[in-house]
Backbone as CSV, one residue per row, in Angstrom:
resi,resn,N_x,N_y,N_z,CA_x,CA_y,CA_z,C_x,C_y,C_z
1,UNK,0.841,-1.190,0.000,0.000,0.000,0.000,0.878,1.243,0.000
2,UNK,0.683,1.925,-0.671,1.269,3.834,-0.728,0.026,4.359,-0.300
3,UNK,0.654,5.801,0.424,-0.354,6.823,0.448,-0.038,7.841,-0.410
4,UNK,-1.222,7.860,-0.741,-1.230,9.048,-2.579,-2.402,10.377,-1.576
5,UNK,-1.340,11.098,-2.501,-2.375,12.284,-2.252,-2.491,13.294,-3.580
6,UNK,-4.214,13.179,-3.539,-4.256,13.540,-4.835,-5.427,15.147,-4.505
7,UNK,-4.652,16.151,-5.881,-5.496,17.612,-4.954,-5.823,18.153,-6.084
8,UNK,-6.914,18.660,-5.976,-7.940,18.979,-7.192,-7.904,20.510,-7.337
9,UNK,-8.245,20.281,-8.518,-7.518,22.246,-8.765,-7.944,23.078,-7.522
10,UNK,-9.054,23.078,-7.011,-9.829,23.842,-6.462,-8.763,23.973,-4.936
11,UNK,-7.504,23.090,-4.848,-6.795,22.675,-3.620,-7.689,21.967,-2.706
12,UNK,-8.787,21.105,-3.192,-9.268,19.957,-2.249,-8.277,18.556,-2.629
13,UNK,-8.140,18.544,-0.795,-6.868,17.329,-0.620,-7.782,16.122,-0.573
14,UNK,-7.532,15.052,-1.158,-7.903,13.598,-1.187,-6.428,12.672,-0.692
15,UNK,-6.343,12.123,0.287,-5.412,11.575,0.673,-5.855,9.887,1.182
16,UNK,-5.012,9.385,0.309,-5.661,7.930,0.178,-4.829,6.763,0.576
17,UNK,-4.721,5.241,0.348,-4.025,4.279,0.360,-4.933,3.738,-0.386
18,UNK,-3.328,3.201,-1.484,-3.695,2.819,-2.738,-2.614,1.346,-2.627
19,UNK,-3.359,0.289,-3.439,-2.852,-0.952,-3.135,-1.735,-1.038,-4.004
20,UNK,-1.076,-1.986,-3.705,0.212,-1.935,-4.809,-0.192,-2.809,-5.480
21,UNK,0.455,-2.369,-7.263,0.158,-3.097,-8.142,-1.472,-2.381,-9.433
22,UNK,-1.780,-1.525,-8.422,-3.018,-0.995,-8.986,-1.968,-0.140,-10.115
23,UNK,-2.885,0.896,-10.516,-2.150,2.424,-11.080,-2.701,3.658,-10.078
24,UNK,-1.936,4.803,-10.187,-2.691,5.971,-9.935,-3.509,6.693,-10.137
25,UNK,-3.972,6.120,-11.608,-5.390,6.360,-11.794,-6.430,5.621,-11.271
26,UNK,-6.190,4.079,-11.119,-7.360,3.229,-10.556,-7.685,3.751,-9.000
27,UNK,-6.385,3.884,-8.691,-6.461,4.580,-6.715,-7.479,5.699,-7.204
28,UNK,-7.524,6.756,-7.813,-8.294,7.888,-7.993,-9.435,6.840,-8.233
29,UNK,-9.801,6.661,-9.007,-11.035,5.905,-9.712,-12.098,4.934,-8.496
30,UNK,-10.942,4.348,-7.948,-11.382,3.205,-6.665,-11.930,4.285,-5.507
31,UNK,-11.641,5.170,-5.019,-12.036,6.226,-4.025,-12.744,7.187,-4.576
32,UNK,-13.396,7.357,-5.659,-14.336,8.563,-6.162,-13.731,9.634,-6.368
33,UNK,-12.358,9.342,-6.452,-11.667,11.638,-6.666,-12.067,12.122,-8.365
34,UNK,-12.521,13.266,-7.838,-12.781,13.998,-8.616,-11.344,14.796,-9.397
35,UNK,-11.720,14.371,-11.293,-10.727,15.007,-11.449,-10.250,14.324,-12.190
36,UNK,-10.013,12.941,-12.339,-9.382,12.080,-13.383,-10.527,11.117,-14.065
37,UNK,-10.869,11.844,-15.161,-11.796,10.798,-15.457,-11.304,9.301,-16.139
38,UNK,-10.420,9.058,-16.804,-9.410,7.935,-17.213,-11.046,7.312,-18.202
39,UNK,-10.863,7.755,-19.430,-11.949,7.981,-20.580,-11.868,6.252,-21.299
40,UNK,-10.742,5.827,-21.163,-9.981,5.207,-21.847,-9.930,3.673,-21.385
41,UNK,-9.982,4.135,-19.954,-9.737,2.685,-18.898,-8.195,2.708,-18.170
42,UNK,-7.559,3.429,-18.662,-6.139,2.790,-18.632,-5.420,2.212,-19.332
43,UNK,-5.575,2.374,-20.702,-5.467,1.918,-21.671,-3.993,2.593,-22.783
44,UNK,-4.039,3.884,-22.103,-2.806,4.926,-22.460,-3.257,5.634,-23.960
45,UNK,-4.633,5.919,-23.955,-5.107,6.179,-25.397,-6.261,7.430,-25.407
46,UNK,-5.901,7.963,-23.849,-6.399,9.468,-23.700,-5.592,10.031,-23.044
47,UNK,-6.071,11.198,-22.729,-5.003,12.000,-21.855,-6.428,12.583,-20.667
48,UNK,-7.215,11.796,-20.344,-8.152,12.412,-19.617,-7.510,11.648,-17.936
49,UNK,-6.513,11.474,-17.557,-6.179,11.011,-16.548,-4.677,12.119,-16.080
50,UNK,-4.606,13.051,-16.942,-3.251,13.403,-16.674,-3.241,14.626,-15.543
51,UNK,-2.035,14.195,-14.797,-2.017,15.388,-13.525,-0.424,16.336,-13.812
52,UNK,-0.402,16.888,-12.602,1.128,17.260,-12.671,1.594,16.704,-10.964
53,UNK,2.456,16.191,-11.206,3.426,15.484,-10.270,4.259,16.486,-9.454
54,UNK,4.141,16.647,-7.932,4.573,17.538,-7.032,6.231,17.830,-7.624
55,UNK,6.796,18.429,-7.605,8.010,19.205,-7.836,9.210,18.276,-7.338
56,UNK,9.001,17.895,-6.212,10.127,16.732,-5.849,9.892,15.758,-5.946
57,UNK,8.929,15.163,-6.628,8.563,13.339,-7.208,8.971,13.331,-8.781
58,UNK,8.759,14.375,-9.581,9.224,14.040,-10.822,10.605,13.126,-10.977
59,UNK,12.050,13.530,-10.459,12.980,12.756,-10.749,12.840,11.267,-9.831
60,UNK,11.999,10.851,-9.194,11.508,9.515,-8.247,10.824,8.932,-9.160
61,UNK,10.383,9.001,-9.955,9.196,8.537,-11.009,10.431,7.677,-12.129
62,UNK,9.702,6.781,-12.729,10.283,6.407,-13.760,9.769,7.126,-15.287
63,UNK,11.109,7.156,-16.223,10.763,8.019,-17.599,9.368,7.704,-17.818
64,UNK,8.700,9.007,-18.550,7.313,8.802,-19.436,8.046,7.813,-20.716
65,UNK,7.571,6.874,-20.939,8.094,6.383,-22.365,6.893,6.879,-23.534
66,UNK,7.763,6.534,-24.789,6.967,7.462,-26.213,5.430,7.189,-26.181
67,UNK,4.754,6.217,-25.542,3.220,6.067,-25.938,2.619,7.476,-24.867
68,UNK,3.330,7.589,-23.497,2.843,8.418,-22.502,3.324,9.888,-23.381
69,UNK,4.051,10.160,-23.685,4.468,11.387,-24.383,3.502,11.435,-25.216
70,UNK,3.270,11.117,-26.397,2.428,11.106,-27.422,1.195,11.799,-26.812
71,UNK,0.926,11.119,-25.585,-0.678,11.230,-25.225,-0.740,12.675,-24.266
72,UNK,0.296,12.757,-24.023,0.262,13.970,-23.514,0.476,15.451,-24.194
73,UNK,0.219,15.183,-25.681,0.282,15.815,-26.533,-0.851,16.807,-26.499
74,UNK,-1.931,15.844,-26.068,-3.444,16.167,-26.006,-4.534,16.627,-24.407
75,UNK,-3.236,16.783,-23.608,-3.293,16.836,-22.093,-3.886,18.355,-22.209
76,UNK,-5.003,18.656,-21.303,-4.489,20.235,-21.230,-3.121,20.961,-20.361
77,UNK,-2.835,21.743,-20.911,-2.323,22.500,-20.362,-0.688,21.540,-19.905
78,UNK,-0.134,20.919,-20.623,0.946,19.744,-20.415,1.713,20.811,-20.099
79,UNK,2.894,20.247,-18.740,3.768,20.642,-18.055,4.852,19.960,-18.166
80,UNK,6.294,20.627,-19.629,6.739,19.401,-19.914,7.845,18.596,-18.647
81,UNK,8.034,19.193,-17.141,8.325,18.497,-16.772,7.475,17.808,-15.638
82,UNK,6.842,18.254,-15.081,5.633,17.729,-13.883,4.379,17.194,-14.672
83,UNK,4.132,16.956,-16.112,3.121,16.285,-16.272,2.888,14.846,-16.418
84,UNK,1.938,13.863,-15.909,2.286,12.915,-16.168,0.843,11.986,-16.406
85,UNK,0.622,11.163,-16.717,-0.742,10.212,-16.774,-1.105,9.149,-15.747
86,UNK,-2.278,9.295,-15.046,-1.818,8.472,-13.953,-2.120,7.001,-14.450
87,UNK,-2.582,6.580,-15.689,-2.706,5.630,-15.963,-1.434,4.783,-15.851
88,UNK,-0.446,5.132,-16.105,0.783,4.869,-16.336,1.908,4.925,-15.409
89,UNK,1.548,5.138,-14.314,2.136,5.245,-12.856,1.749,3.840,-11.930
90,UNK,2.445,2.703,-12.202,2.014,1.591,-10.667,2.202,1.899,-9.742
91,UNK,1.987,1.486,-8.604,1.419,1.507,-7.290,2.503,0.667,-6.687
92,UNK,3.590,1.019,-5.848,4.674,0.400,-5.077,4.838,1.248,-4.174
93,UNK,5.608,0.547,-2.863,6.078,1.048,-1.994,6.966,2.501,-2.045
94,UNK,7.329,2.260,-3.208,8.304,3.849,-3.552,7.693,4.769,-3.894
95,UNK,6.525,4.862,-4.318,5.421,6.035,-4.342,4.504,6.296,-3.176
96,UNK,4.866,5.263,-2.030,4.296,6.315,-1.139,4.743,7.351,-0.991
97,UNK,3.276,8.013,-0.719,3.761,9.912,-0.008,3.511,10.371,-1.502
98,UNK,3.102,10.032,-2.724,3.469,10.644,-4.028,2.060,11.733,-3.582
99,UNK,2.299,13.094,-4.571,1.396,13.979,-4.174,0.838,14.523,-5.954
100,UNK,-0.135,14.100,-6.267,-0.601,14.866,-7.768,-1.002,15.953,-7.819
101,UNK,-1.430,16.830,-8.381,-2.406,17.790,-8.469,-3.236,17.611,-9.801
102,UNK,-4.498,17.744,-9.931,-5.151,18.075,-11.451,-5.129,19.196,-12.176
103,UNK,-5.401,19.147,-13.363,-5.283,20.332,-13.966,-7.199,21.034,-13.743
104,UNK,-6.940,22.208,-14.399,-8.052,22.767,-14.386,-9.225,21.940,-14.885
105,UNK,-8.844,21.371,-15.959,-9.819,19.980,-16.566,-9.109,19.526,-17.389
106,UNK,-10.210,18.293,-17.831,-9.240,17.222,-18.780,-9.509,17.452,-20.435
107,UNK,-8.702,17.650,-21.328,-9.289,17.830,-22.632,-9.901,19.070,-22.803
């Protein structure tokens, strides 16, 4: 389990435990947060899941590879270094404490 904390434009904090092995979008999805709709499933074929990643987790994260780039083509408002998809983020012990924020909206 990690604890994710995920904060919605508006700065409403959702602070969760998310199982390992899930993604960071399913943790959003599994607890009702508002904010990631993940259009797609998890599938890496929208960008309706994408957040920006707190300032000191970006280099903790592993690279976006080319399918996550691509899709973040179509992100609003992409942050080319704090943006990321939470579809594409698993769920391990090393992301506890990870902190997202959403964007204003998705698409």
């Amino acid at each position: 389990m990690a604890k994710i904390t995920y904060i919605e434009h508006n700065g409403t904090r959702h602070e969760v435990e998310v199982a390992t092995g899930l993604t960071v979008m399913e943790g959003a999805r599994d607890n009702g947060i508002p904010g990631i709709e993940a259009d797609c499933g998890g599938a890496c074929a929208c960008s309706t899941c994408h957040v920006y990643v707190a300032p000191e987790w970006v280099e903790k994260l592993p690279p976006r590879d080319d399918m996550e780039e691509d899709m973040l083509d179509f992100a609003y408002e992409p942050d080319p270094e704090r943006s990321r998809l939470t579809c594409q983020l698993k769920v391990s012990d090393a992301l506890d404490g990870l902190v997202v924020q959403m964007p204003e909206r998705q698409i």
